[in-house]
KOLKOL-531727 format. One record per residue (C-alpha): x, y, z; residue in one letter. Coordinates in nm, 2 decimals. Layout:
BEGIN
<<X,Y,Z>,"A">
...
***
This chain:
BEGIN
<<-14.63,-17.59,4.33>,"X">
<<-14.55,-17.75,3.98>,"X">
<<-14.29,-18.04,3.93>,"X">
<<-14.17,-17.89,3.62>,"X">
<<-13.99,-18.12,3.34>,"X">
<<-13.66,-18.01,3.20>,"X">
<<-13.74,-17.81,2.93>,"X">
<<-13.53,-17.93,2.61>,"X">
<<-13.22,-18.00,2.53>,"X">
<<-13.01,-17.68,2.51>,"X">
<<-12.90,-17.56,2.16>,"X">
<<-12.54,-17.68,2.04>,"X">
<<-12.35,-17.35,1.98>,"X">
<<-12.01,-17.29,1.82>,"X">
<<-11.87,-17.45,2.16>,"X">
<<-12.02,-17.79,2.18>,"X">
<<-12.35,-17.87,2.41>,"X">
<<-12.45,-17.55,2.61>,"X">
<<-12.14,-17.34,2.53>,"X">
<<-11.86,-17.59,2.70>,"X">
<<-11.63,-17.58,2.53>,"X">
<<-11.35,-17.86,2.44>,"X">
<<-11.16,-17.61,2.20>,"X">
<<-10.81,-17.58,2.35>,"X">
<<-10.82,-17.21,2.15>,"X">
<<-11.14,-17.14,2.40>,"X">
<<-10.98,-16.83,2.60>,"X">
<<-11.27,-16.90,2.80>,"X">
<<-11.21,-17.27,2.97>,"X">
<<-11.04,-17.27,3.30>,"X">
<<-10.66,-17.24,3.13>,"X">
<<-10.34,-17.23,3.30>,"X">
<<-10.22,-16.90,3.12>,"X">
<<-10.53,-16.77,3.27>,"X">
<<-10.47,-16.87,3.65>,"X">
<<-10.12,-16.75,3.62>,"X">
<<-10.19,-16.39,3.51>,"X">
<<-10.46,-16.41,3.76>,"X">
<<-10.31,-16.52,4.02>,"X">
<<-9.99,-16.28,3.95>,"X">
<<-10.25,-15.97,3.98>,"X">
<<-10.40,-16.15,4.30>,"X">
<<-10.08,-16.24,4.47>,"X">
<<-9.92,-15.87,4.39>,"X">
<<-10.23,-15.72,4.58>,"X">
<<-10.24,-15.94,4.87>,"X">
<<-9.87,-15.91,4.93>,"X">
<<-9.92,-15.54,5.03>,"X">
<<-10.22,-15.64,5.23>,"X">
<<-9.92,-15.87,5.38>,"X">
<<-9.64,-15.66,5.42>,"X">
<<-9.90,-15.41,5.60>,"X">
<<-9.97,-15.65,5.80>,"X">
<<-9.67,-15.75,5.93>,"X">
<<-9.58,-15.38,5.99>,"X">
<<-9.88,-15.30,6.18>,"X">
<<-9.80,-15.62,6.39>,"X">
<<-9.45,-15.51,6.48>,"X">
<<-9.57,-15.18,6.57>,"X">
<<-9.89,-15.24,6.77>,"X">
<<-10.14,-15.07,6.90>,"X">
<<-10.47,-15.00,6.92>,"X">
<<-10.54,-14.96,6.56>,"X">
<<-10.35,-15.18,6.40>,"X">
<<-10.66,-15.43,6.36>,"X">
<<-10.84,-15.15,6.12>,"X">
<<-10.45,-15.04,5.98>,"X">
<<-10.45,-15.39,5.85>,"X">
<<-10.83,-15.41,5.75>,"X">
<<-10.80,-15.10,5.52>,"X">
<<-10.46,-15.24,5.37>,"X">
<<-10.68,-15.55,5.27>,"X">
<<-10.97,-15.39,5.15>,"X">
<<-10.74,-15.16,4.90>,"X">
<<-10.57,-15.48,4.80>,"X">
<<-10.89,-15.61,4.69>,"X">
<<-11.10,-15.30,4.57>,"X">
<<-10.92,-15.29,4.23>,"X">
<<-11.01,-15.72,4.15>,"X">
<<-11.33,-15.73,4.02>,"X">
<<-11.46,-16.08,4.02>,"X">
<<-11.45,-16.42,4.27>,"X">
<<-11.18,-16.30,4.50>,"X">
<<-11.39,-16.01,4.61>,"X">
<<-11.74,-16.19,4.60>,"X">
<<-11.58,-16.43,4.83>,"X">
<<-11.44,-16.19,5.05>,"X">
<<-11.78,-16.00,5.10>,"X">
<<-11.95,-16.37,5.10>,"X">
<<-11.71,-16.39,5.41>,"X">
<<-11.77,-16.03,5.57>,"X">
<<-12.10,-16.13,5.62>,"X">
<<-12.06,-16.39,5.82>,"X">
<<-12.03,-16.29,6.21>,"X">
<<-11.74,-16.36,6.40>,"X">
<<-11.56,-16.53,6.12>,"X">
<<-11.36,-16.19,6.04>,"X">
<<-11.23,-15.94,6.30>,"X">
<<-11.48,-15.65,6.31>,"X">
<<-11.23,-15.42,6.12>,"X">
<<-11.24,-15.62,5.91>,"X">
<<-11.60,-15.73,5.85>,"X">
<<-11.67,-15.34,5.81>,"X">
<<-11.37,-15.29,5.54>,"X">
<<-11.50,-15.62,5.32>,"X">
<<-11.83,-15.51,5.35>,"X">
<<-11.79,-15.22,5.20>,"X">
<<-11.66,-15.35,4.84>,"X">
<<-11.83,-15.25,4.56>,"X">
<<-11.95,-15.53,4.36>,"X">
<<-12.02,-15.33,4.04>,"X">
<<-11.77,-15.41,3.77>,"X">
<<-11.69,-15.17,3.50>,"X">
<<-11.92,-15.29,3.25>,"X">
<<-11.77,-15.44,2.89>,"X">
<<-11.75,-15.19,2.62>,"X">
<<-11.95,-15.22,2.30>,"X">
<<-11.72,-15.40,2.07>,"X">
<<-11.61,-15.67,2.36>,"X">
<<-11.93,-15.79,2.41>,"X">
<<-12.01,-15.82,2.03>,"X">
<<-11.70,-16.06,2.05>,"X">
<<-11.85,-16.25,2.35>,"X">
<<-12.16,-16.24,2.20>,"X">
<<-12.08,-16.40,1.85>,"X">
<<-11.87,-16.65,2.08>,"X">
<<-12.16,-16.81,2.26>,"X">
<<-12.41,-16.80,1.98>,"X">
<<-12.26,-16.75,1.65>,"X">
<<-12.11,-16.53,1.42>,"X">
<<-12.47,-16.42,1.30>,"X">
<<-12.59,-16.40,1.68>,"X">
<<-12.72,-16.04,1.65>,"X">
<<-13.02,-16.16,1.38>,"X">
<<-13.20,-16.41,1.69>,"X">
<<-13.27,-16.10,1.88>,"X">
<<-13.52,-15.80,1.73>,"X">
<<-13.31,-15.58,1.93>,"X">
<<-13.02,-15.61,2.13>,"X">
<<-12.93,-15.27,2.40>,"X">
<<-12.55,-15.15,2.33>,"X">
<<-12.51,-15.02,2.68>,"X">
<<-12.50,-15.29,2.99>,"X">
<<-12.85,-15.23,3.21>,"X">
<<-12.65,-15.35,3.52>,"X">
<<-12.28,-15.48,3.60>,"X">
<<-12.19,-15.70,3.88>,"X">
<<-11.85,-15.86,3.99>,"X">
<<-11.88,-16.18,3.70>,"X">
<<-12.08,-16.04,3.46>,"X">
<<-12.37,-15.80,3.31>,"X">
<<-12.71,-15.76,3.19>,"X">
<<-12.80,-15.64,2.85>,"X">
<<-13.19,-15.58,2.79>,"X">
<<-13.29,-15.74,2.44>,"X">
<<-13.57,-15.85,2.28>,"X">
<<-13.70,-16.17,2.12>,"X">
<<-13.80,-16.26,1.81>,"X">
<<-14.13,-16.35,1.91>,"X">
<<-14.13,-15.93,2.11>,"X">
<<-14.08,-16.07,2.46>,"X">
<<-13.86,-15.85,2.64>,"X">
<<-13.54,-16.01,2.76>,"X">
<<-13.26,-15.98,3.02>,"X">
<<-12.95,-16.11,2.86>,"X">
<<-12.64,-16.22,3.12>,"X">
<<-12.27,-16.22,3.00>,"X">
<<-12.02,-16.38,3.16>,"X">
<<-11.71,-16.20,3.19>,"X">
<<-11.42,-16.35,3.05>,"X">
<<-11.18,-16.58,3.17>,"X">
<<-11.37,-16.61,3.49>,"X">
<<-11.34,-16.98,3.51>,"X">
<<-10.96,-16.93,3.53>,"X">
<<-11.05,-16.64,3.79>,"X">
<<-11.18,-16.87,4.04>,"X">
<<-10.95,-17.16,4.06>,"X">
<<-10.66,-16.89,4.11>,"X">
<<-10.93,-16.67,4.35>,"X">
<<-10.96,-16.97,4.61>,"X">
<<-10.58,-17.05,4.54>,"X">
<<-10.54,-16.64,4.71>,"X">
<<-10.87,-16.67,4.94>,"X">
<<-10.71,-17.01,5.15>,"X">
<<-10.38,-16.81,5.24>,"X">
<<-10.61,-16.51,5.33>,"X">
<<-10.84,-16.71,5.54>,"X">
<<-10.51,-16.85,5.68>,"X">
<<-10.39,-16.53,5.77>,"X">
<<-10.73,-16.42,5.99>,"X">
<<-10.66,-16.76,6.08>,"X">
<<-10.38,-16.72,6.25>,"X">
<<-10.41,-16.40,6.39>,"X">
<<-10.78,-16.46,6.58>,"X">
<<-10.81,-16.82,6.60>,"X">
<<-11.21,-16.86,6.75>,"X">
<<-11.36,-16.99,6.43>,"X">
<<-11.19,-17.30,6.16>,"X">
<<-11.33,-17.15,5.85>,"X">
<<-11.17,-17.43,5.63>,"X">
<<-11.52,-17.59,5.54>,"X">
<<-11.63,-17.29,5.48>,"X">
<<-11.37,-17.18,5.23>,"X">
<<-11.48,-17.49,5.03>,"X">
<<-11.83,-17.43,5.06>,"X">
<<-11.76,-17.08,4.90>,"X">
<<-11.55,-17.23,4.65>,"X">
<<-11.85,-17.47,4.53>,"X">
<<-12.10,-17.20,4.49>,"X">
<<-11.90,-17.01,4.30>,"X">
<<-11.83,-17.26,4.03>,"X">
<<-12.18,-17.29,4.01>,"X">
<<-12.26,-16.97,3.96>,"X">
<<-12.04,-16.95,3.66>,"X">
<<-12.26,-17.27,3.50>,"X">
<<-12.57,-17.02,3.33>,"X">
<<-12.75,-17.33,3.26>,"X">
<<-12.81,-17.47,3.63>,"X">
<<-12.91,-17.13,3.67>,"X">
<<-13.15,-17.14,3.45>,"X">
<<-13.28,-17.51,3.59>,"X">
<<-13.29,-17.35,3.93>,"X">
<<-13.48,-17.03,3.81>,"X">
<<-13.76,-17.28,3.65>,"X">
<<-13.77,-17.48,3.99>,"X">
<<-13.87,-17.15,4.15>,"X">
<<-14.10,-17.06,3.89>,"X">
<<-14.31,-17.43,3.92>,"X">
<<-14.28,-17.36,4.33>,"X">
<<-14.42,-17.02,4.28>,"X">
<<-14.65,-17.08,3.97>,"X">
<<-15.03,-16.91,3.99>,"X">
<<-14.88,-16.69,4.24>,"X">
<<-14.95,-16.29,4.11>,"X">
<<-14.75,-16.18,4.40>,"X">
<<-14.40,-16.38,4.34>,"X">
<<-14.28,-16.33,4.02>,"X">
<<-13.98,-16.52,3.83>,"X">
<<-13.79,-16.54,3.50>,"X">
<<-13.82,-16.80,3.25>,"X">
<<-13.55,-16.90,3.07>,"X">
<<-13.50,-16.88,2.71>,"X">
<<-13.28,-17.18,2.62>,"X">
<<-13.25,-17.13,2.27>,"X">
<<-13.04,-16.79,2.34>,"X">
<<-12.87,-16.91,2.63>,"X">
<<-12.54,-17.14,2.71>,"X">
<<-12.31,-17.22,2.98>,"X">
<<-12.16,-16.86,3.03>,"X">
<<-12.51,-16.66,2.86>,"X">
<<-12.85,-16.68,2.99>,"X">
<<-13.15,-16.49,2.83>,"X">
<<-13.49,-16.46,3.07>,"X">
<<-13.78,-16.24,3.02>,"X">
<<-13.76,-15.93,3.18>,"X">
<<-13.96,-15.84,3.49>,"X">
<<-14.02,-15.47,3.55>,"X">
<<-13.96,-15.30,3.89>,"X">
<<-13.82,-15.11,4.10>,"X">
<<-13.54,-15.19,4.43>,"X">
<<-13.65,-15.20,4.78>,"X">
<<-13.48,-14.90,4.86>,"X">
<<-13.72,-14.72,4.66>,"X">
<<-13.97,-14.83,4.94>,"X">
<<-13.78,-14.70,5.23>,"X">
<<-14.06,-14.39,5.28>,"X">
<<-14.36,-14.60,5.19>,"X">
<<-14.65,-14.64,5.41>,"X">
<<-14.61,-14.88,5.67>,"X">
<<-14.84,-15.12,5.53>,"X">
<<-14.66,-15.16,5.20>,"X">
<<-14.30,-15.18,5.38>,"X">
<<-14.49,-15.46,5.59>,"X">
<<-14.64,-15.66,5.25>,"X">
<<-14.27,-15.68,5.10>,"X">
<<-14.11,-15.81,5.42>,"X">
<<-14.39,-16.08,5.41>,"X">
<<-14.32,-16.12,5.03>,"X">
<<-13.93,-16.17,5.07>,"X">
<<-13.98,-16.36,5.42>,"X">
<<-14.20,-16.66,5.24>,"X">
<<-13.98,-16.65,4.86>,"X">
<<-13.70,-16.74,5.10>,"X">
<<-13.80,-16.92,5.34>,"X">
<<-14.09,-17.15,5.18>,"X">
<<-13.83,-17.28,4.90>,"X">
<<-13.61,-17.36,5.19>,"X">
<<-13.90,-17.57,5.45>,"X">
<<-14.08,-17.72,5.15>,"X">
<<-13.80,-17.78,4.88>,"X">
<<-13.44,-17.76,5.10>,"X">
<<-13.33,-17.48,4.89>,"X">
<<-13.28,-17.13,4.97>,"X">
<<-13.13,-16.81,4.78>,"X">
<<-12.81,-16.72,4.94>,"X">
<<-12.75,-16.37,4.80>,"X">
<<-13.05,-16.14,4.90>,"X">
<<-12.87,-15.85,4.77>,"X">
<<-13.06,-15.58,4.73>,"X">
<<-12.97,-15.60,4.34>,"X">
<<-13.16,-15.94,4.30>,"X">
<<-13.52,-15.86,4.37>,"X">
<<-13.75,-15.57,4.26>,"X">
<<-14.08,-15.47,4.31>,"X">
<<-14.34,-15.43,4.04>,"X">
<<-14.69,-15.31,4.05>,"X">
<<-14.92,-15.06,4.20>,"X">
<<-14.78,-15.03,4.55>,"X">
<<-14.56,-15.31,4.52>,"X">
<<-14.82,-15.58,4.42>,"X">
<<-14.58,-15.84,4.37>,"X">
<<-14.18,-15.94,4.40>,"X">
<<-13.99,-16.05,4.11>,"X">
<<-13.65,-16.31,4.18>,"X">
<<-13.41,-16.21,3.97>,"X">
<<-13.09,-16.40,3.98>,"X">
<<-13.07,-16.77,4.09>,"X">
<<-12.63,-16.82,4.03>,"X">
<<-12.65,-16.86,4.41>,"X">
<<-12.91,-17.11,4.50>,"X">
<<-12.81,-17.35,4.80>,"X">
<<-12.94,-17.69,4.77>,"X">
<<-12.96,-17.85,5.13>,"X">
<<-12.96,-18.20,5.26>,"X">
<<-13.30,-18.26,5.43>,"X">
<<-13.13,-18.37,5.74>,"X">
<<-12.99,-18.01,5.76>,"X">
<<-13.28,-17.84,5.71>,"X">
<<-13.44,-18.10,5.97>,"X">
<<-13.18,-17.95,6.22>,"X">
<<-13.28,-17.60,6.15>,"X">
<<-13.65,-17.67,6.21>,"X">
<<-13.56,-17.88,6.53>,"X">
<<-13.32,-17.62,6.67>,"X">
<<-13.59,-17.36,6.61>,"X">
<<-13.86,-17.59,6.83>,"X">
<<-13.59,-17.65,7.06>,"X">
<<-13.51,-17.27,7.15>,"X">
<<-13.87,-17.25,7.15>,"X">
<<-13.96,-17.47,7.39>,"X">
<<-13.62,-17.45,7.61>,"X">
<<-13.53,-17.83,7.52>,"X">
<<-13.18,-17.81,7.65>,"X">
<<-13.11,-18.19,7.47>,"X">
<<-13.27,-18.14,7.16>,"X">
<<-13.07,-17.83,7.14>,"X">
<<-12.75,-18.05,7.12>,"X">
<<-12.90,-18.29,6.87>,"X">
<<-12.96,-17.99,6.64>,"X">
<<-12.61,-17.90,6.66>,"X">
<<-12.50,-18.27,6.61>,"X">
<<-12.71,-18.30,6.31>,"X">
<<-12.55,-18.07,6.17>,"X">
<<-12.19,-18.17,6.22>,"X">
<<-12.06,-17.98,6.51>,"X">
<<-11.79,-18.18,6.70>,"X">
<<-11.67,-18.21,7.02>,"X">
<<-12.01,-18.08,7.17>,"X">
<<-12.01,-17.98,7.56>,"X">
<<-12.21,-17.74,7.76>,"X">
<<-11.96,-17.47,7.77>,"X">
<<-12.01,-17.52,7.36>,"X">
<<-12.35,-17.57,7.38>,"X">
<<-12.42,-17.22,7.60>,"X">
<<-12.19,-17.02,7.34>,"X">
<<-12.40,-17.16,7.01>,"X">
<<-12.72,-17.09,7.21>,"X">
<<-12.56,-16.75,7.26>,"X">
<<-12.54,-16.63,6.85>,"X">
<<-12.86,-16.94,6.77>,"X">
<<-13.10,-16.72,7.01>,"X">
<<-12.96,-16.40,6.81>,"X">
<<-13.00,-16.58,6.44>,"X">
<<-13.34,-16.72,6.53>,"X">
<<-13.47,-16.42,6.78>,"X">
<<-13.76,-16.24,6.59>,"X">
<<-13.88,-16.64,6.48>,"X">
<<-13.92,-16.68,6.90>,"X">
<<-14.09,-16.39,6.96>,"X">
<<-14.45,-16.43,6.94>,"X">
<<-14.58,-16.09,6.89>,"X">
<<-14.51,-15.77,6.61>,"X">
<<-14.21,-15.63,6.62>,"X">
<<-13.94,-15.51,6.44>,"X">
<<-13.65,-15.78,6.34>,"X">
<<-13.40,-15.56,6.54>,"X">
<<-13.70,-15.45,6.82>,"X">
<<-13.64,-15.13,6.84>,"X">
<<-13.20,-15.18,6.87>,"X">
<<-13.05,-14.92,6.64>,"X">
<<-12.91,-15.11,6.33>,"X">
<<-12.58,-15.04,6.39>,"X">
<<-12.59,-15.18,6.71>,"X">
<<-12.80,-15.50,6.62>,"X">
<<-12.60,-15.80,6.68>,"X">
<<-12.27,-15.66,6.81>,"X">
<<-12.30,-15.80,7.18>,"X">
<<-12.41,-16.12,7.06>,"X">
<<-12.10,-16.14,6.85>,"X">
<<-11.85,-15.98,7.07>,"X">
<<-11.98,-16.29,7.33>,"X">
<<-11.97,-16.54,7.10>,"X">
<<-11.58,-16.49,6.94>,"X">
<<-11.43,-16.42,7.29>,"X">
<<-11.57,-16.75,7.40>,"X">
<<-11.48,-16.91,7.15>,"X">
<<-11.11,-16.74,7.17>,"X">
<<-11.08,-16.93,7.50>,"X">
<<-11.21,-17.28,7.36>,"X">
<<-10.99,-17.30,7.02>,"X">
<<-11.10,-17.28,6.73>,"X">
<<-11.43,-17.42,6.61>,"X">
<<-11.49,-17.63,6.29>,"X">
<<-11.80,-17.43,6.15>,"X">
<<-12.00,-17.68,5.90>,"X">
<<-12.03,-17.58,5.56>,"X">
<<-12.36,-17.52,5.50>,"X">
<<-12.37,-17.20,5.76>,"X">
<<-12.22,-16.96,5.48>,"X">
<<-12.53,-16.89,5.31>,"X">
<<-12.76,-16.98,5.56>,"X">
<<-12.63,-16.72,5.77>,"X">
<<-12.59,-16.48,5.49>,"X">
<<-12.90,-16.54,5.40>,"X">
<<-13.07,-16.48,5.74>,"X">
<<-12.83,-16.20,5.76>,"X">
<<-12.96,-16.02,5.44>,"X">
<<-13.29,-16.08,5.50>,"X">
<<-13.30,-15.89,5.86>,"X">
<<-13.08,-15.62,5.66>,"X">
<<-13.40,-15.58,5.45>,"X">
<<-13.64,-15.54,5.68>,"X">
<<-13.41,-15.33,5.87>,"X">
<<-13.43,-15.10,5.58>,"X">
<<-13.79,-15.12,5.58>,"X">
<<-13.87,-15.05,5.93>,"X">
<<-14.11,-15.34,5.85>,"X">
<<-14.32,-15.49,6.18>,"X">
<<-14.43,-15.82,6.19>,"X">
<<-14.50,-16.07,6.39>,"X">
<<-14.20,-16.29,6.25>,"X">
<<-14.31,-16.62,6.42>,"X">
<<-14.64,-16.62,6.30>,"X">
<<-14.49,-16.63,5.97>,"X">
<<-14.24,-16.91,6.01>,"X">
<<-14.48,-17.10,6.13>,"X">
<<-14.68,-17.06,5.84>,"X">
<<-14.41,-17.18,5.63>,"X">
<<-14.31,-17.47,5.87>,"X">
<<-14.72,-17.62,5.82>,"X">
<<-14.68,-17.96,5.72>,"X">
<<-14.31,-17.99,5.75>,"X">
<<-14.14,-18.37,5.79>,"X">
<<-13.82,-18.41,5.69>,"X">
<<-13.90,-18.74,5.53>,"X">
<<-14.13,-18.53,5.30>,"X">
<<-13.93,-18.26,5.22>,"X">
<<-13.69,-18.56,5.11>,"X">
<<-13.90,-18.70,4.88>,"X">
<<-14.03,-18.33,4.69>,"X">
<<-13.68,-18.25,4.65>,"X">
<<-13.56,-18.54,4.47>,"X">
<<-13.90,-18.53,4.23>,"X">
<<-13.86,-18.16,4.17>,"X">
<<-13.44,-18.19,4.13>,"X">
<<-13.48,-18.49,3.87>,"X">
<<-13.76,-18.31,3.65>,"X">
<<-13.52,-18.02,3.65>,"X">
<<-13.21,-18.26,3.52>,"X">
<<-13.00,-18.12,3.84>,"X">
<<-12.77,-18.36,4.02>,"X">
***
């Protein structure tokens, strides 16, 4: 691992220091016009979802849960952008949602209609310059990919490197604020009507990442902290950044060539197996060594390049999770505890991490989805993540337990930090799921976990956090 320094200062476009912009004519800064038509579009789709509710309510029955799920989900399949991201961030998150609607969220469709032509010529000449087409040799009309805040345009350098160029959509700043304005009644509602689980640190947490997400240029810090973790590695491939075409809402990379996992499903069984090890240590070493993890493992932000799958290239780093060590400390230390059937170090774990009001009955019901999260990591021998439980099936006891207990108790206050470390865990076993891939999954934590202290991981992430000028 490399400590890398920050790379330069980034280039002062039409919009002040790395495309923020203090122009109050910038349709691009988080505006009040902007929320309002947002939140008008919002509010119109969600009160449907709300009148539908209500109906279904007075009504009853049996299927009034999914009656009210698929009103939500067609309230929000129309809204590309942070509303929907945060309401899939949300459906994957056990127990959080009712199942109805867990299954409806998930289902969303991230892709956004991509930005014609003469739009992104605008956007273009916004963020570097009227004469913004002369930096590149080439520059692709038609968007490569399209996701819910903006696309990816393959270009070319000056110097012939080739070059993934993101976009920000526009006017997503004002998106979000108005978004999370919508998303806290929502929550509110599912709130109300189940009542095991307090999600309102959680609907912060959400709200953080997101903003950050829409900053290019921590991005492109965090993308060159993974490349010095990763660097002389053949077999974990990432991006560099190339600041001088890049800003807050545009960041150009060289392109990495591959192909998605799904391409893999009918592989051999040894190269299924060699990219579940890949993915298992580029999420999981960054996260025991550094405190940081990937929290969307989409199956959009990886590929797989080479003969066989040689090597794994990270593509996207908008949604990188930057832990305190004493959290990560707590996973490690629950993870030993489960291990070893330490029934107190358990509930240290738990307090570490900010749970409240800890008693056994608590304790038992955490054990209950903890034993689920960390399973495969207890079980010292190959298997699959699922061993051998039909997909569809994996995890549904565990969570049916879990949110009637916690029915009975009140609701719980679920520390922030779970979102993505849950959806993170939760992607990754979707993976491998996929893959059919067998491993011997604690063999390979442990691997990860050699040398661990918290103290230590303490001290590497503040060296390798200053180089990269993130705060």
């Amino acid at each position: 691992m490399q400590i890398l320094p920050l790379w330069g200062r980034w280039p002062e476009g039409p919009e002040g220091v790395c495309g923020v912009s203090d122009n109050p004519r910038d349709p691009e800064r988080n505006r009040l016009a902007g929320r309002v038509s947002r939140f008008a579009k919002v509010g119109a789709g969600l009160s449907g979802a709300a009148v539908s509710y209500g109906a279904n309510s007075l009504f009853g029955g049996d299927s009034a849960d999914a009656r009210n799920a698929k009103a939500l989900k067609a309230a929000l399949g129309g809204l590309k952008g942070p509303l929907m991201k945060a309401a899939q961030m949300f459906a994957t998150v056990p127990d959080l949602l009712p199942p109805e609607f867990a299954a409806e969220l998930a289902e969303l469709q991230t892709n956004a209609p991509a930005m014609g032509w003469p739009f992104v010529r605008r956007r273009m000449a916004a963020e570097l310059g009227p004469d913004w087409a002369g930096r590149f040799q080439s520059f692709e009309h038609e968007a490569a990919a399209a996701a819910s805040l903006g696309q990816v345009h393959r270009a070319v350098a000056p110097d012939g490197r080739a070059l993934a160029v993101k976009l920000q959509y526009p006017d997503m700043q004002s998106a979000v604020e108005s978004d999370l304005s919508q998303l806290r009644a929502l929550i509110g509602l599912f709130k109300r009507m189940d009542g095991s689980i307090d999600p309102t640190e959680m609907i912060v947490e959400v709200g953080d990442r997101l903003r950050e997400e829409l900053d290019y240029e921590r991005e492109a810090r965090l993308m060159a902290v993974y490349g010095g973790f990763f660097t002389g590695r053949d077999d974990i491939q990432v991006p560099e950044p190339v600041p001088a075409l890049s800003t807050k809402r545009l960041l150009s990379m060289t392109w990495l060539e591959g192909r998605g996992l799904l391409a893999f499903k009918d592989a051999s069984q040894e190269t299924r197996d060699r990219i579940a090890a890949l993915l298992f240590e580029a999420w999981w070493s960054p996260m025991t060594h550094l405190g940081i993890i990937h929290g969307d493992p989409h199956l959009g932000n990886y590929t797989f390049g080479g003969e066989g799958a040689a090597h794994l290239n990270l593509l996207d780093f908008g949604c990188i999770r930057i832990f305190p060590p004493k959290f990560v400390g707590g996973v490690v230390r629950l993870y030993r505890a489960l291990s070893n059937d330490d029934r107190a170090e358990q509930v240290e774990a738990y307090r570490s991490w900010g749970f409240a009001n800890l008693n056994d009955d608590l304790v038992d019901v955490l054990n209950v989805w903890a034993r689920f999260i960390y399973g495969p990591l207890l079980d010292d021998r190959v298997r699959s993540v699922a061993d051998d439980v039909p997909p569809g099936e994996y995890g549904r006891r565990e969570a049916f337990k879990v949110r009637q207990a916690l029915k009975a108790k009140g609701p719980v206050l679920i520390p922030r930090e779970f979102v993505f470390m849950d959806r993170a865990a939760i992607g990754l076993g979707a993976a491998f799921l996929h893959l059919g891939a067998r491993h011997n999954w604690k063999a390979l934590f442990e691997r990860s976990l050699e040398g661990f202290s918290e103290e230590g991981l303490a001290q590497r992430q503040a060296a390798v956090l200053s180089a990269a000028g993130i705060s």
